[in-house]
C-alpha positions in Angstrom: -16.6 -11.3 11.4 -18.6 -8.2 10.8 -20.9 -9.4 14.1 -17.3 -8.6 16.1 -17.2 -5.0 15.0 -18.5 -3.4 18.0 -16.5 -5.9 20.1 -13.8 -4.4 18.2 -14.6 -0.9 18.8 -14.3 -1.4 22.5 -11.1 -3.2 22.4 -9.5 0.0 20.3 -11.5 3.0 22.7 -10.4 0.9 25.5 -6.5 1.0 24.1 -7.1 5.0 23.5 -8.4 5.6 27.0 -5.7 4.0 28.6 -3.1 6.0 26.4 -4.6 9.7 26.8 -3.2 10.0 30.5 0.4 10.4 29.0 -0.4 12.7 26.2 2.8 14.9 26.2 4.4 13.5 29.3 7.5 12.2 27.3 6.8 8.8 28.0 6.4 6.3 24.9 7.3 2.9 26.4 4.8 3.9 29.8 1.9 5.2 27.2 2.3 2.2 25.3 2.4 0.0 27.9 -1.0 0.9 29.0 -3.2 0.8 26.0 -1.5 -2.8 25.2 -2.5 -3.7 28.6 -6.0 -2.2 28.0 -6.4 -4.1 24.4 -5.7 -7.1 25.6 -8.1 -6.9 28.8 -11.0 -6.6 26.3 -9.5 -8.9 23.5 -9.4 -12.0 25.7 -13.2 -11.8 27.4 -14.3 -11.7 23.3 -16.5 -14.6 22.2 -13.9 -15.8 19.6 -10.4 -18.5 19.6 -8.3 -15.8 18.2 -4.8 -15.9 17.8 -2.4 -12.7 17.0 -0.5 -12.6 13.7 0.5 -9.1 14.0 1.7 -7.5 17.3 4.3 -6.6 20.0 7.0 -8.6 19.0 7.7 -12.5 19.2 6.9 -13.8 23.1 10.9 -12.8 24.5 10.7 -9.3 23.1 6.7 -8.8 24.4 4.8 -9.5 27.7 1.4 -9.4 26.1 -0.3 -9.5 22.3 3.1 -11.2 21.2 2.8 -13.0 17.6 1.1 -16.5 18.5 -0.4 -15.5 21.8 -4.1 -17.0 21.9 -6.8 -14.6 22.4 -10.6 -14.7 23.6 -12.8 -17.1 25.7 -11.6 -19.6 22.5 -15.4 -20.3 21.7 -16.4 -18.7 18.6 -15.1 -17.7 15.6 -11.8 -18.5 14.9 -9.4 -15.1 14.1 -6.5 -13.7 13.0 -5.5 -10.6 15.0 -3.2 -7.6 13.8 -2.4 -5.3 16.3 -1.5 -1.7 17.0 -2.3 -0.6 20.6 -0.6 2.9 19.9 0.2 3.9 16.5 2.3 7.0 17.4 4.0 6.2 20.0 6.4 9.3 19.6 3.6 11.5 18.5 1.2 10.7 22.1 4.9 11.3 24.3 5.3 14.5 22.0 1.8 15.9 22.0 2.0 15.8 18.3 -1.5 14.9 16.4 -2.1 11.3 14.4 -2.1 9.1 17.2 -4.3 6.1 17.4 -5.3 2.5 18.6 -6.0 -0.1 15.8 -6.7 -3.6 14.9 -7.4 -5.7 12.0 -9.2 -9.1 12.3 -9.9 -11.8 9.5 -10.8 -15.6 9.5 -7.9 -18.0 10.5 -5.1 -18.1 7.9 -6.1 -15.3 6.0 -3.7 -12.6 6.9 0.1 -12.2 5.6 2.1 -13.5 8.7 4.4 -10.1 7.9 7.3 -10.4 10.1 8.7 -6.9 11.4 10.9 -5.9 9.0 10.6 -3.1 6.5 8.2 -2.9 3.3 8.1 -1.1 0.8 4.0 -0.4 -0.1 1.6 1.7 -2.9 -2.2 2.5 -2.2 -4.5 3.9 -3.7 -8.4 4.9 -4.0 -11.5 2.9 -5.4 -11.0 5.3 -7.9 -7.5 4.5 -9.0 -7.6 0.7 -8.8 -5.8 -0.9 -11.6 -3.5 2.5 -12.5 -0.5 2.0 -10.4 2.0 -1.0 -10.0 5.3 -1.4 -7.8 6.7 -2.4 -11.0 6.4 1.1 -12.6 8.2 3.3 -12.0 6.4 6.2 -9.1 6.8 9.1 -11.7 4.3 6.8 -14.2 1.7 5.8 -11.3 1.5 9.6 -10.4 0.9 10.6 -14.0 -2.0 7.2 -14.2 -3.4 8.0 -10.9 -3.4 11.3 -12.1 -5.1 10.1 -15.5 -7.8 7.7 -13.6 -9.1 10.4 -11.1 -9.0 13.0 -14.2 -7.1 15.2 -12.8 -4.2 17.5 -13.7 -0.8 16.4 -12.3 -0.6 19.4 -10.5 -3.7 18.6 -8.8 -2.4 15.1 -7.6 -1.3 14.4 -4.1 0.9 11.7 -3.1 0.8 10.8 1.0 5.1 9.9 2.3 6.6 9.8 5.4 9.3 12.2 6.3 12.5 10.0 5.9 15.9 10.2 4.5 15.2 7.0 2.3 12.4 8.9 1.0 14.3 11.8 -0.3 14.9 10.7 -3.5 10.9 10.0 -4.2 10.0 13.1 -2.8 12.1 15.2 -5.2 10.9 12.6 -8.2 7.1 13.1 -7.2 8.1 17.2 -7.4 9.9 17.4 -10.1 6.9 15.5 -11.8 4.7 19.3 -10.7 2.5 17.1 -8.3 2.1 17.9 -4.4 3.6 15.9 -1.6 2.3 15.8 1.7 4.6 14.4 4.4 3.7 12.6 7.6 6.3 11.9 10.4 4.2 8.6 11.9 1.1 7.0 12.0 1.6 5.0 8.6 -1.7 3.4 9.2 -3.8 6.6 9.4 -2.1 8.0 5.9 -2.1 4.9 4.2 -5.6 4.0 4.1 -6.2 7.8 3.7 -6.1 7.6 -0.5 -9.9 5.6 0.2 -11.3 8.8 2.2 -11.6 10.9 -0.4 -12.6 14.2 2.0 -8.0 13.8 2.6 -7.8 15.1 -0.3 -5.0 12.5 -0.3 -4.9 10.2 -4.1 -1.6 8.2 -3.8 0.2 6.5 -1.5 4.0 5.6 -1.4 6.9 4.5 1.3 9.1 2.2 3.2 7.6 1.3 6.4 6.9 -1.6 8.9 5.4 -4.6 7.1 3.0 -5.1 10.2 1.5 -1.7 9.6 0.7 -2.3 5.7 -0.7 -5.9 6.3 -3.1 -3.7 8.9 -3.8 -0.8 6.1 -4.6 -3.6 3.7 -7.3 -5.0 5.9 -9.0 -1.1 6.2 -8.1 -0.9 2.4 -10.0 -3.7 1.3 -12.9 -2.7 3.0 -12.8 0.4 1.7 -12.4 -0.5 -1.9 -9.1 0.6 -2.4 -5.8 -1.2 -3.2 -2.6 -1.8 -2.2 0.8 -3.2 -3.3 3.7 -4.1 -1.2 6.9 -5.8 -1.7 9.1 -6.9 1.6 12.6 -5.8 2.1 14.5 -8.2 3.8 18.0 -6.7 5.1 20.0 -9.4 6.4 20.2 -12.9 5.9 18.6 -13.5 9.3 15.7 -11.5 8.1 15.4 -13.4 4.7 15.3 -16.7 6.7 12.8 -15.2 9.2 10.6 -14.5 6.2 11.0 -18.3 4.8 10.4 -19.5 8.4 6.8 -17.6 8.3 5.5 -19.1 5.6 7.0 -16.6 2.6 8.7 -18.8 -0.1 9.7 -15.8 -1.8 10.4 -12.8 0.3 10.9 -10.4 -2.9 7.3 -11.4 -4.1 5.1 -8.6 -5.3 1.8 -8.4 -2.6 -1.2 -7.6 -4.0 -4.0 -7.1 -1.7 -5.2 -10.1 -2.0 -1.9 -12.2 -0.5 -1.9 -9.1 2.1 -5.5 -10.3 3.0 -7.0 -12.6 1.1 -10.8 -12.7 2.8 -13.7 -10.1 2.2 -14.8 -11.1 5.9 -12.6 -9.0 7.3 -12.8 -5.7 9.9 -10.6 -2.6 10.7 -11.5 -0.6 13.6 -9.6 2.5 14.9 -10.1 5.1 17.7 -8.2 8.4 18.0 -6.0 9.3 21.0 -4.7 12.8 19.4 -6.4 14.0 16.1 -5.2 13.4 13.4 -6.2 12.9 9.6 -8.9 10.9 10.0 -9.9 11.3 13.7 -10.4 13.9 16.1 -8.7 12.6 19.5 -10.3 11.9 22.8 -12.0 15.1 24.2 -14.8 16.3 27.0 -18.0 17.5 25.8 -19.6 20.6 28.2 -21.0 18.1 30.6 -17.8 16.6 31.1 -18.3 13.4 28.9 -15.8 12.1 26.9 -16.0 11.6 23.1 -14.3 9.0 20.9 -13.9 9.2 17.5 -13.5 6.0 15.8 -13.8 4.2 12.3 -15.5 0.9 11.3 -14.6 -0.9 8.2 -15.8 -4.2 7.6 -15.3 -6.3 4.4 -18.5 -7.5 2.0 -22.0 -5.3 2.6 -21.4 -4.3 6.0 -19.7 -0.7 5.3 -17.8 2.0 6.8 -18.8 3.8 9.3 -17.3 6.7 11.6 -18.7 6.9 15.1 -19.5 9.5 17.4 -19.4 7.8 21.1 -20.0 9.7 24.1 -19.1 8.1 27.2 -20.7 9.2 30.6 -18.4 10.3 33.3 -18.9 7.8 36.5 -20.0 9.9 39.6 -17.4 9.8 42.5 -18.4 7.9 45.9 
């Protein structure tokens, strides 16, 4: 997989370029539109049979990267694709920072077939693995996180999204003396944040899209950290939709492994407005543009942010 990574990075600055153009025009569906269209022009002249487990929405709700649609010239490896063309929509039509385009790819049949539905999902750092469980209570994993980065509890930050289901957490996590730092969107970008530690970020928590923590568990694994998740089926028609995907039990605790279960696996993201990890797209004096993206691959291969600078074409 890692000999796909650049191919990768193209397909997610490709998905960012195409998005930049409606920056703060008010227009999610047209923005999102156009980096799904730009993904999927570079994902299907890859050298690999890929096929997507992760993306728009089954093939009546999506036009393009729909779950099951195959990928690539279908010689080559053969892949599971998660995608995100714009994570943010709302945050790229608002102007608002955190916006990105990302994908996750493993070998065939190793990624959770997550249907869209919400999950409820813990991560932490390399150096927290082992300390916190969904079957704990969050007041005890912020006090073992706290205790496995030796640090005071006052000193301990814990990553949710700004929801009313989150209200009661965020008051918990308070009330505990530790610091909360709220996100509106881009679950992505802030989950895999506990394995960076320049975030500053050391925990964690939320209910969120399933698709989303099966992608953060691919960056997480190659980053060392880990991640818990449990789905949250709502409706009967959502418990059978889980059974129908391959998910005997939908109330199973994930580890990371059942979330991923290869090391050959990569995560590559690009920034469209910056955000936590990434600075957006911007012009350099010359009137290049610059990317900002991140690399992780699975096994030796690493993580690596890249600095791209991409000429300007001269007018005829």
């Amino acid at each position: 997989m890692n000999h796909l990574a650049l191919d990768f990075l193209r397909v997610t600055q490709s998905a960012a370029f195409a998005a930049k153009p409606w920056i703060g025009r008010g227009c999610k569906h047209e923005a999102d539109d156009a980096a799904t269209t730009a993904m999927r022009g570079v994902l299907q002249r890859m050298e690999m049979d890929g096929v997507v487990v992760i993306g728009e929405g089954e093939l009546d709700e999506a036009p393009m990267l729909y779950i099951g649609e195959r990928l690539g010239t279908g010689r080559g490896p053969r892949v599971d694709i998660a995608v995100d063309p714009l994570e943010g929509t709302t945050l790229v039509a608002s102007g608002q920072d955190n916006s990105t385009a990302v994908i996750a790819a493993a070998p065939r049949g190793t990624l959770l077939h997550a249907p869209d539905m919400y999950m409820e999902k813990l991560a932490v750092g390399p150096k927290a693995k082992g300390a916190a469980s969904l079957e704990r209570p969050l007041v005890d994993n912020v006090a073992a996180v706290a205790a496995a980065l030796h640090k005071d509890i006052s000193d301990v930050t814990v990553m949710m999204q700004y929801r009313d289901r989150h209200q009661a957490a965020i008051d918990m996590v308070r009330r505990t003396g530790a610091r909360v730092r709220l996100f509106d969107d881009g679950d992505v970008t802030c989950a895999i944040s506990v394995a960076v530690e320049e975030t500053g970020v050391d925990l964690f928590y939320g209910i969120g899209g399933a698709p989303e923590g099966v992608i953060s568990a691919v960056a997480l694994k190659g980053l060392g950290g880990e991640m818990q998740a449990r789905l949250l089926p709502g409706t009967e028609a959502e418990y059978e939709r889980c059974r129908s995907m391959g998910i005997a039990d939908p109330h199973k605790l994930l580890t990371l492994h059942d979330l991923v279960s290869s090391d050959d696996c990569v995560f590559a993201a690009t920034g469209i407005t910056t955000g936590l990890l990434l600075a957006g797209i911007s012009k350099d004096a010359g009137h290049a543009e610059i990317t900002h993206s991140l690399i992780v691959c699975g096994g030796q291969a690493g993580t690596h942010f890249i600095r791209s600078v991409h000429e300007r074409e001269e007018q005829v």
